[in-house]
C-alpha positions in Angstrom: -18.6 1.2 -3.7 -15.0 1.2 -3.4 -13.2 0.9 -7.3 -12.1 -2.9 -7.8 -8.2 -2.8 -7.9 -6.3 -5.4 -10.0 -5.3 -8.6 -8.0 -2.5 -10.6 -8.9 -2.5 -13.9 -7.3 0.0 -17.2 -8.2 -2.0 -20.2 -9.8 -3.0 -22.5 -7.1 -0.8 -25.3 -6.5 -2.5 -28.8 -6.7 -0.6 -30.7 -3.9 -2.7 -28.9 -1.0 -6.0 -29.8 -1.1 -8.0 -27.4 -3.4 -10.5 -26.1 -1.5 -8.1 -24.8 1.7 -5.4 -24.4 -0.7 -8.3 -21.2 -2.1 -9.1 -20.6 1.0 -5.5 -19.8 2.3 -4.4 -17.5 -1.1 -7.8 -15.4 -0.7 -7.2 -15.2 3.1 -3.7 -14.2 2.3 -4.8 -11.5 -0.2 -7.4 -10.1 2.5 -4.4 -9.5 4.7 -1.7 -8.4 2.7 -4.1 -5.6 1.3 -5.0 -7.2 -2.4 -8.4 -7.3 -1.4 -9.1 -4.5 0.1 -11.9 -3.6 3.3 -15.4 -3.2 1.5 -14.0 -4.3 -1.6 -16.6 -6.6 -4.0 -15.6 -10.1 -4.9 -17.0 -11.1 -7.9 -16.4 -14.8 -8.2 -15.6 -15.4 -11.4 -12.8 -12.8 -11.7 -11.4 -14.6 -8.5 -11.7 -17.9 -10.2 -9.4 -16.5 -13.2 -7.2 -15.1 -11.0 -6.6 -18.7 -8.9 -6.8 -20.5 -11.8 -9.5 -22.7 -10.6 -13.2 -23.3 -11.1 -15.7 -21.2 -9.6 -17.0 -23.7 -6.8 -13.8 -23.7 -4.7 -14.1 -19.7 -5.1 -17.5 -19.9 -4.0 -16.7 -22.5 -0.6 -14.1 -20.4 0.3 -16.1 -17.3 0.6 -18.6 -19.3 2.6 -15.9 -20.4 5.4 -14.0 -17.0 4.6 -17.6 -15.4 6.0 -17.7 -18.1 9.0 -14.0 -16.6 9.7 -14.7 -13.1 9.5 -13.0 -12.2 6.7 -15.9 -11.8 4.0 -19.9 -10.4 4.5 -21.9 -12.4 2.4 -24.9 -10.0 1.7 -28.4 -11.0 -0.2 -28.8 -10.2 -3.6 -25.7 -8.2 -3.7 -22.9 -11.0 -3.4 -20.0 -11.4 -0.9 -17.4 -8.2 0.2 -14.0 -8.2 2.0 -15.1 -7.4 5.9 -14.3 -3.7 7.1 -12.9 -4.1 10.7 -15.1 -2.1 12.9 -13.2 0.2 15.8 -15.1 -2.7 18.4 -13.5 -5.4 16.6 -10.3 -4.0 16.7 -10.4 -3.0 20.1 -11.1 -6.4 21.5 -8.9 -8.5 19.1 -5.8 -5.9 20.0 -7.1 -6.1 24.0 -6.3 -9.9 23.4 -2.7 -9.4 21.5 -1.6 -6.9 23.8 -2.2 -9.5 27.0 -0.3 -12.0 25.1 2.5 -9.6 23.8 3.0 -8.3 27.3 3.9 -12.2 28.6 5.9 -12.4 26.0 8.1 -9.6 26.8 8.5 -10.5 30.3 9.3 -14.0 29.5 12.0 -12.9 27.1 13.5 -10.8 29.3 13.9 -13.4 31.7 15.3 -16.0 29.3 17.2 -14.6 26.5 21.1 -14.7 25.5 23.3 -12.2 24.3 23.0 -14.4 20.9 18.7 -14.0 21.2 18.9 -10.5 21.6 21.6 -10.0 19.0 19.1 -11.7 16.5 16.2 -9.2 17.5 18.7 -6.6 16.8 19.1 -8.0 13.2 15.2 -8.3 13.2 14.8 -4.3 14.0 16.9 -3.6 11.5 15.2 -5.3 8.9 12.2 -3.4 9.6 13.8 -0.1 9.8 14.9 -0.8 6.1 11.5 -1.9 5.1 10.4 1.3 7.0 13.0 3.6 5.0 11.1 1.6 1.1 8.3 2.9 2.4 7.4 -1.0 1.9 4.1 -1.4 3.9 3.6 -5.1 3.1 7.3 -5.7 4.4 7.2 -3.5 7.3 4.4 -5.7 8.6 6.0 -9.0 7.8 9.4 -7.6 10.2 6.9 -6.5 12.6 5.3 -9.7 12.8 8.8 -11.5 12.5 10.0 -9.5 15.1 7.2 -10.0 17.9 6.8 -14.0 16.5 10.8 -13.8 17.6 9.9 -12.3 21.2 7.1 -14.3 21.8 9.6 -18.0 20.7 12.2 -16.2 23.2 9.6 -15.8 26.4 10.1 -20.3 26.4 6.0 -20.3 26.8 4.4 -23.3 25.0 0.9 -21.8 25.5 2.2 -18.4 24.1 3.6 -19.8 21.3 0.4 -21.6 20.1 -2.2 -18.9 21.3 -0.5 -16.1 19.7 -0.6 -17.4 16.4 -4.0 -17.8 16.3 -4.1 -13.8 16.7 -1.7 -13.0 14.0 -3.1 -13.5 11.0 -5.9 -10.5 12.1 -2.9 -8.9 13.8 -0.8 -8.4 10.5 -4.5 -7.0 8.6 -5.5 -4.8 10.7 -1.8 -3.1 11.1 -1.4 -3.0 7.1 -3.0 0.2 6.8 -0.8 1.5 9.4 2.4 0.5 8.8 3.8 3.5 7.4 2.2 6.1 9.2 2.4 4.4 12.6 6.0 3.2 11.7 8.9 5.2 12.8 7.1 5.5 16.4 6.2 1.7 16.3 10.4 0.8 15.6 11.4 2.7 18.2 9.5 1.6 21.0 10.3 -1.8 19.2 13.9 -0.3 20.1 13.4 0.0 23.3 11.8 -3.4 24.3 14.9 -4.9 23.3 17.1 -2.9 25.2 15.2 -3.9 28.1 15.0 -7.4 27.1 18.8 -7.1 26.3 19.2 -5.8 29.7 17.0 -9.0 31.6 14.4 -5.8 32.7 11.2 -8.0 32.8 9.2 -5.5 34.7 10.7 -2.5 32.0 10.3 -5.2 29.0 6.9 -5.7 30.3 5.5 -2.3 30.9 6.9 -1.3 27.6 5.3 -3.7 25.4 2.2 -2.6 26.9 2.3 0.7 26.0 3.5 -0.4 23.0 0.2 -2.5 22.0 -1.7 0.0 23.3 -0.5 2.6 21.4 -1.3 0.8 18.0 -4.3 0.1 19.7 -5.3 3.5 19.7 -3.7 4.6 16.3 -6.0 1.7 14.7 -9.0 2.8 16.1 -8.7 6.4 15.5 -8.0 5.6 11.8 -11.0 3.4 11.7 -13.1 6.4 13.6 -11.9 8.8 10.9 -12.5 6.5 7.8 -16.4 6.4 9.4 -17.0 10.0 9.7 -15.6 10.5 6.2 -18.4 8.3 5.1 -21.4 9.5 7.1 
């Protein structure tokens, strides 16, 4: 069993209702690497963290299961979900259809002023990339590919990809460094083609783009396995 590292987590605000209000800040923790894949939650150290009672703890990790995002196993109690290399290929599969629309839409229908702002966007990740800040690498990335996607002018887009994110931003934590520097610069050159109104280029470049992390998830998650057979 993996050790239990220390999670700091705000208070819960009262406004949102209670119970989704937990459910967002332990989703949120899942994601941003707090909780970590295979990690133990013990509901009552939760509950301090929150600051609320342990029954919104303990109907979160029921819809959290439901989700995905926890196992809830018998007579041992509930544990952050570790991604599997099937899960990850399917969910990515799905992003990288998505992403690749996106491109070609952007291509089609950006301004100098759209493209200058991706610019700005790259740049913010190549500085999060030089902290060696994994938690802000992946909010540029996602920043940056949420800014392509609101560029392609594709209503359906715009609300499926969402949907996909929030797994999206997970499963790349992990990856963020190590994948970075490769990741910016194909990031690099789907803007230049995007820049250019290339939607073919734009196109074929995200998609070996998604692919590529694609395959640098799933290799991780193959060698994390075979560590632990």
């Amino acid at each position: 069993m993996p050790d239990t590292p220390t999670v700091t987590a705000r208070a819960i605000s009262r406004p949102t209702p209670l119970r989704q209000a937990v459910y967002e800040a332990l989703t949120e923790l899942i994601i941003n690497g707090s909780l970590k894949p295979g990690q133990h939650l013990v509901e009552a150290e939760l509950a301090e963290s929150l600051g609320v009672s342990r029954q919104p703890i303990r109907e979160a990790l029921q819809r959290l299961q439901t989700a995905g995002w926890v196992d809830l196993r018998p007579s041992q109690g509930a544990f952050v979900h570790s991604p599997t290399t099937q899960e990850c290929a399917q969910l990515l599969s799905v992003r990288a259809l998505l992403e690749t629309h996106s491109a070609r839409g952007a291509a089609r229908h950006a301004t100098a002023r759209d493209v200058a702002r991706l610019w700005e966007l790259q740049q913010t990740g190549l500085a999060a990339l030089a902290a060696g800040d994994a938690r802000a690498i992946v909010e540029a990335n996602a920043a940056l590919h949420g800014h392509i996607t609101l560029l392609s002018r594709n209503a359906v887009l715009a609300e499926l990809i969402p949907q996909v994110d929030r797994r999206v931003r997970w499963y790349y934590m992990p990856i963020a460094k190590p994948r970075g520097k490769d990741a910016w610069n194909e990031h690099a050159r789907i803007i230049e083609a995007i820049g250019e109104g290339a939607a073919d280029r734009a196109e074929e470049l995200m998609r070996r783009h998604t692919r590529n992390t694609t395959d640098f998830y799933c290799e991780q998650i193959a060698a994390v396995a075979g560590r632990d057979d």
